[in-house]
Structure formats: structure tokens, C-alpha cells
C-alpha positions in Angstrom: 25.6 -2.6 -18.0 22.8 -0.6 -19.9 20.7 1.8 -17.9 17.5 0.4 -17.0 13.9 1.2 -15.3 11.3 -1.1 -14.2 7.6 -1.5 -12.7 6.8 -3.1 -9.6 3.5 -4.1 -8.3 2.4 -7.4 -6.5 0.8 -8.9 -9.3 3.0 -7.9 -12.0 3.1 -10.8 -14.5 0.0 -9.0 -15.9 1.9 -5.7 -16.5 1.9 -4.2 -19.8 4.5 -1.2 -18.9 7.4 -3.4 -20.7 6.3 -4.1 -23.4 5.3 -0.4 -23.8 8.8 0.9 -22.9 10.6 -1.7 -24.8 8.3 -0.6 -28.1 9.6 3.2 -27.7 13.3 2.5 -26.7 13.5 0.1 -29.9 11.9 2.9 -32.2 14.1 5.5 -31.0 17.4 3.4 -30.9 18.2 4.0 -27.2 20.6 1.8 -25.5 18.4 1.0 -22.1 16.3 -1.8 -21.0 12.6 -1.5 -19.0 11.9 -4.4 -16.9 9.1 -5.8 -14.5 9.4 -6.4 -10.8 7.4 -8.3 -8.1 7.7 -6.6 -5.1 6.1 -7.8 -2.5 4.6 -5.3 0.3 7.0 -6.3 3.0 10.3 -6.0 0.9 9.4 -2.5 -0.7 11.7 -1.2 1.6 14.5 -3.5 0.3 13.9 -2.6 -3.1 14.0 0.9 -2.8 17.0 0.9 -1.0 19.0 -1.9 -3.5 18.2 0.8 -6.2 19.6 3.5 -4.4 22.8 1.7 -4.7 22.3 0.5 -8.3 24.1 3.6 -10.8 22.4 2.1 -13.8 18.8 2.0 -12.4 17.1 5.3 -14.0 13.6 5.0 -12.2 10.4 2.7 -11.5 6.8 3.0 -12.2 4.7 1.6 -9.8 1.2 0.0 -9.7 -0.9 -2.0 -7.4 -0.6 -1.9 -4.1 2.5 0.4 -3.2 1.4 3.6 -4.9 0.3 4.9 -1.2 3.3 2.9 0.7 5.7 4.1 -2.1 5.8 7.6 -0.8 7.7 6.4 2.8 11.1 5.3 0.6 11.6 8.4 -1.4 11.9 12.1 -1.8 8.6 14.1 -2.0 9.6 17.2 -4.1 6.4 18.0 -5.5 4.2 17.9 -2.8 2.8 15.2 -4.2 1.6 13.6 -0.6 0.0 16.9 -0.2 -2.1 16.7 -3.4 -2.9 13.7 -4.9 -1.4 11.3 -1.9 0.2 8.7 -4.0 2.6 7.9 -6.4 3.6 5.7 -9.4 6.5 6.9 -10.3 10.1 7.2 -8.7 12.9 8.9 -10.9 16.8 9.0 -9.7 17.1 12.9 -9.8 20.5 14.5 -10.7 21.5 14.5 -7.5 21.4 10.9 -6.9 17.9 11.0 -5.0 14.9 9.3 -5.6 12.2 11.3 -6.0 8.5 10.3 -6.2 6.1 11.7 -9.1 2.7 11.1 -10.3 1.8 10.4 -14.0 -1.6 8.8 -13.7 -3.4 12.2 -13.7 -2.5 13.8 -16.6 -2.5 9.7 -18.2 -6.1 9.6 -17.0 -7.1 13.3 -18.5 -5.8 13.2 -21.9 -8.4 10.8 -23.8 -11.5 12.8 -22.2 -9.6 16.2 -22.0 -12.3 17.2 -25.3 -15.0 16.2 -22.8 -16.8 19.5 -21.1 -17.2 18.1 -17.7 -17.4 21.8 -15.7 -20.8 21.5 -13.8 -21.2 17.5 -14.5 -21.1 14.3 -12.2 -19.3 11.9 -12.0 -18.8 8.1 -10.5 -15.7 6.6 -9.5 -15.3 3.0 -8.1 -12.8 2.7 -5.9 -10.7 4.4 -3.4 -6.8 3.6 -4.1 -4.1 5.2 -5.6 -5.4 4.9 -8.8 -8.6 6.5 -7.7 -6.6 9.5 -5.8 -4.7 10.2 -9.1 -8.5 10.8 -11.0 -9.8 12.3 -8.1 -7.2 14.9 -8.1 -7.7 15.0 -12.3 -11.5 16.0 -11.7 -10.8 18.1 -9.3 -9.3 20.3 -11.5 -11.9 20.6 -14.2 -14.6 21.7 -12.9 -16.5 19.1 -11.8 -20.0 20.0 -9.9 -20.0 16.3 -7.9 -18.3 13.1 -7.4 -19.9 9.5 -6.0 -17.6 7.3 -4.8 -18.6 3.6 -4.9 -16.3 1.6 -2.5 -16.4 -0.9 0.0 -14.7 1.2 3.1 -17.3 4.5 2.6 -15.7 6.1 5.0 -12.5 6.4 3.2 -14.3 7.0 0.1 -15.8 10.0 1.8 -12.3 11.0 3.3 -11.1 11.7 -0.2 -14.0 13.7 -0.9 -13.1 16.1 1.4 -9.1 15.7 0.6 -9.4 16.9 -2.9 -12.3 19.6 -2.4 -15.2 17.7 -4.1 -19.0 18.1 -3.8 -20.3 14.6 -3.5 -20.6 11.5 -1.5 -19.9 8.4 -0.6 -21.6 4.8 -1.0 -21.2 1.0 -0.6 -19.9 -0.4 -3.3 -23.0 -2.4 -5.5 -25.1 0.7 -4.6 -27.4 1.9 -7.6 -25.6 4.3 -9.8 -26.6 8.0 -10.3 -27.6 9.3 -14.0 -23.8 10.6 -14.1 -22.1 11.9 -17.1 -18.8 9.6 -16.6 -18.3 6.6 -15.1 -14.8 5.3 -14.2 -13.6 1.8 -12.8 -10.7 3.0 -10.6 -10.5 -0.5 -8.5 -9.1 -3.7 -9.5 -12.6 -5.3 -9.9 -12.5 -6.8 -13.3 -9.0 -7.6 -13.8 -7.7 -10.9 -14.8 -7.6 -12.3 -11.5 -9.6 -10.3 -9.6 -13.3 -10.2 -8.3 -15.6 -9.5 -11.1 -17.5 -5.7 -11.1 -20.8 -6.4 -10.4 -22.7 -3.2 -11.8 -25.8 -2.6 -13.8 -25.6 0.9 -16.4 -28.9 1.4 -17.3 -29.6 4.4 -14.8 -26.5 6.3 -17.1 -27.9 8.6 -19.9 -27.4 7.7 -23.5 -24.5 10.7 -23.9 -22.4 8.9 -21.1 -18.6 7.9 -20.9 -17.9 4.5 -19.5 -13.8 4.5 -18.5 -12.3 1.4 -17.6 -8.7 1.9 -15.6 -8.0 -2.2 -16.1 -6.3 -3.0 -18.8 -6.1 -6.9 -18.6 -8.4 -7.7 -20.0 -8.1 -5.1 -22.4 -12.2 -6.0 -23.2 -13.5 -5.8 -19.6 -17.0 -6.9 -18.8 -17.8 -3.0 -17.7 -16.6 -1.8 -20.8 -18.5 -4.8 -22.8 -21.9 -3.6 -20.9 -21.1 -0.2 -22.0 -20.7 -0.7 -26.0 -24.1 -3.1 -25.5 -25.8 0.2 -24.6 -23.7 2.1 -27.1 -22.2 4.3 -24.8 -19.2 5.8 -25.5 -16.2 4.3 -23.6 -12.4 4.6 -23.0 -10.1 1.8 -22.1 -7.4 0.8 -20.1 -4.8 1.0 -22.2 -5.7 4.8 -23.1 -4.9 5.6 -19.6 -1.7 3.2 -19.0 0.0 4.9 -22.5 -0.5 8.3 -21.4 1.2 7.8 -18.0 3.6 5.7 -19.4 4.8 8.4 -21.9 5.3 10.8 -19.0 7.2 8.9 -16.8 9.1 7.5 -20.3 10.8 11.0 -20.7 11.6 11.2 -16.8 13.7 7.7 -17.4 15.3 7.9 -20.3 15.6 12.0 -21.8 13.6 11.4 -24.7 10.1 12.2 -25.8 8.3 8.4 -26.9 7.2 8.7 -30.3 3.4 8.7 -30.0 2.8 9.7 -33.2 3.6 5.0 -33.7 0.5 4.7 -31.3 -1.8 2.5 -33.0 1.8 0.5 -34.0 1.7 0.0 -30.6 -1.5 -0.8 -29.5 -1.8 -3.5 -32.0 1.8 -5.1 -30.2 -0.2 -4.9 -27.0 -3.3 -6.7 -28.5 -1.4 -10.0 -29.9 
């Protein structure tokens, strides 16, 4: 059998991760396959330890909602608990382990890494493990504060105080601040999900609207934002850049992302 990874995530019919993977393997001729997974909450467990036993399973990425509950099935190396408190990656290490790793901050920095955001403010919706992942991103770069818009403020302001950051914490539909970037970090918006109920107009005209969901690709936030003619980064920014990370931790190889736009318009049909 060929070696294999996979994402998992309860939903994952949306998931775009194969159709990513399968688009680098074919360009660079590896023998391996990428598949999708639904997992539900209660068999993570299960899964984890089926894999364990499985030689040809290289690794999963993970999305929505084990990227917290992920961290209790496999080795913590990194710290990673420590610092950013979630995962969404789990790689088979040499020594037959698995071993959890997070992608999603460095795939959140790279389209905005040109943005000076030492001294700004910024808003974040949500308070997940997507959110950790950019929380722990900002917190790196300077940022002077952070609002969190979620539904469970106390959590919201719990992360504040995890990674460090100057801030606080509201209900989510509170007004938004004139902040220099905006990013949805929930699931509001998603193809399935709740819609994100949120007016722009308090953000100055130099502000970056970033959208974490990537189906739809054209979110209603991001549609508000290019009304106003904001500048604005989507979801699939985000998703390629973590996905190219945790594509060399699977399978040796760097993806070829010089083929990028190749592959965005595959992920557009």
C-alpha cells in the first residue's frame, strides 16, 4: 500500500486539504495519497490509536473541533500546549511516535508578513484553535492591542493573558474598534454555519479584512470588505500556507509553490 496522510475534522466534506495535497504530490511525481476523514469527537481517541498501528500512515492535519482535544493522543515535543495550546498537525516521527505540531501560525503570517503591524490593533473573532494559532502569530510581531470578539468573554480574555497581549475582551456583535486588521478566526460564515453578523464601517480606509473560512471562498465579511474597498485576504491564503508546512513534514519534499495560482484556480472550479 502507498503511504498516506489525511485531515480530520467533524465536518470534513467541506475540506479543501485534498485536493491541495493531491495537486502537489501529482506535480512532483510522489507515490502517496492524502485523504479526508470524519472523526467524530468521541472516536478521536480510536483514530489516533488505529494510526499508531497503521506503518503506511505518514501524518494528519487537523481542523474543526479537535485542534485543542488533539493534543491528549500525541506526543508534545515542541511545547506546543505551552505556547500556542493547540494543534493541527500530527506527524509519525522517526521513531514511530506521533508527534503534534502547529502550522496555522506561520500559514496565517505569510500573506500579511509585508504588513508593519508593531504598535497597531487588532480584532479577532473567535476564541478556538484557530484563533490561538493567530493569537500566538500577533503576539510575536509587535502588536500594541488585541480585541477579542466571542461569545464566552471570559475565555476570550483568558487568551489575552495566555499569549501576553494588551487588550480585551467583548461579546461577540459588540461594535468594532477603528483597528488596523480584522480577522474572522470562528466558523461564522462557513457553508453551514451561522452567518457573521458584523458592520465595518468603524475600520479606517487603510484596513485589512482576513477571512480564516475558506468555504465559501467569497465570504459575506470579505464581500463587505471589497464594498468598502478595503484591502482583504482570504481563506485560502491561510489554508495553502499551513498546508505547505505540514506537506514537507508528510511526505520529505518541499510543494512546489512556485504552481500557486495553478492551484488556486483547481480549488475555484
Amino acid at each position: 500500500m502507498k503511504h498516506y496522510a489525511e485531515v480530520i475534522g467533524d465536518p470534513i466534506a467541506h475540506s479543501k486539504s485534498p485536493a491541495i495535497h493531491g495537486f502537489w504530490l501529482d506535480a512532483l511525481g510522489i507515490e502517496a495519497e492524502y485523504r479526508a476523514a470524519h472523526v467524530l469527537p468521541e472516536a478521536l481517541g480510536d483514530y489516533f490509536a488505529a494510526r499508531r498501528d497503521d506503518p503506511n500512515w505518514r501524518g494528519c492535519n487537523i481542523t474543526i473541533p479537535h485542534k485543542q482535544a488533539a493534543l491528549d493522543h500525541v506526543e508534545d515535543r515542541g511545547g506546543v500546549r505551552e505556547s500556542i495550546g493547540a494543534i493541527n498537525t500530527v506527524v509519525r516521527a522517526e521513531d514511530g511516535a506521533l508527534v503534534g505540531t502547529n502550522t496555522d501560525a506561520g500559514g496565517f503570517y505569510a500573506p500579511i508578513s509585508a504588513m508593519d503591524l508593531e504598535g497597531g490593533h487588532a480584532v479577532v473573532i473567535g476564541a478556538g484553535g484557530a484563533a490561538r494559532a493567530i493569537l500566538f502569530a500577533l503576539s510575536r510581531v509587535g502588536i500594541a492591542r488585541v480585541t477579542i470578539l466571542n461569545r464566552n468573554v471570559l475565555k476570550a480574555a483568558a487568551l489575552l493573558s495566555h499569549f501576553g497581549l494588551k487588550g480585551d475582551a467583548v461579546p461577540l456583535g459588540s461594535p468594532l474598534p477603528p483597528a488596523d486588521l480584522l480577522v474572522n478566526a470562528s466558523a461564522l460564515g462557513m457553508t453551514g454555519q451561522p452567518p457573521l453578523v458584523i458592520d465595518l464601517s468603524p475600520l479606517p480606509e487603510d484596513a485589512v479584512v482576513y477571512d480564516a473560512v475558506y468555504a465559501p471562498l467569497e465570504t459575506a465579511l470579505l464581500a463587505q470588505a471589497r464594498a468598502r474597498d478595503l484591502a482583504t485576504v482570504d481563506g485560502l491564503e491561510m489554508l495553502i500556507g499551513q498546508a505547505a508546512l505540514a506537506f514537507e513534514l508528510f511526505f520529505g519534499a518541499e510543494p512546489p509553490r512556485d504552481r500557486d495560482d495553478a492551484l488556486r484556480a483547481l480549488l475555484l472550479r
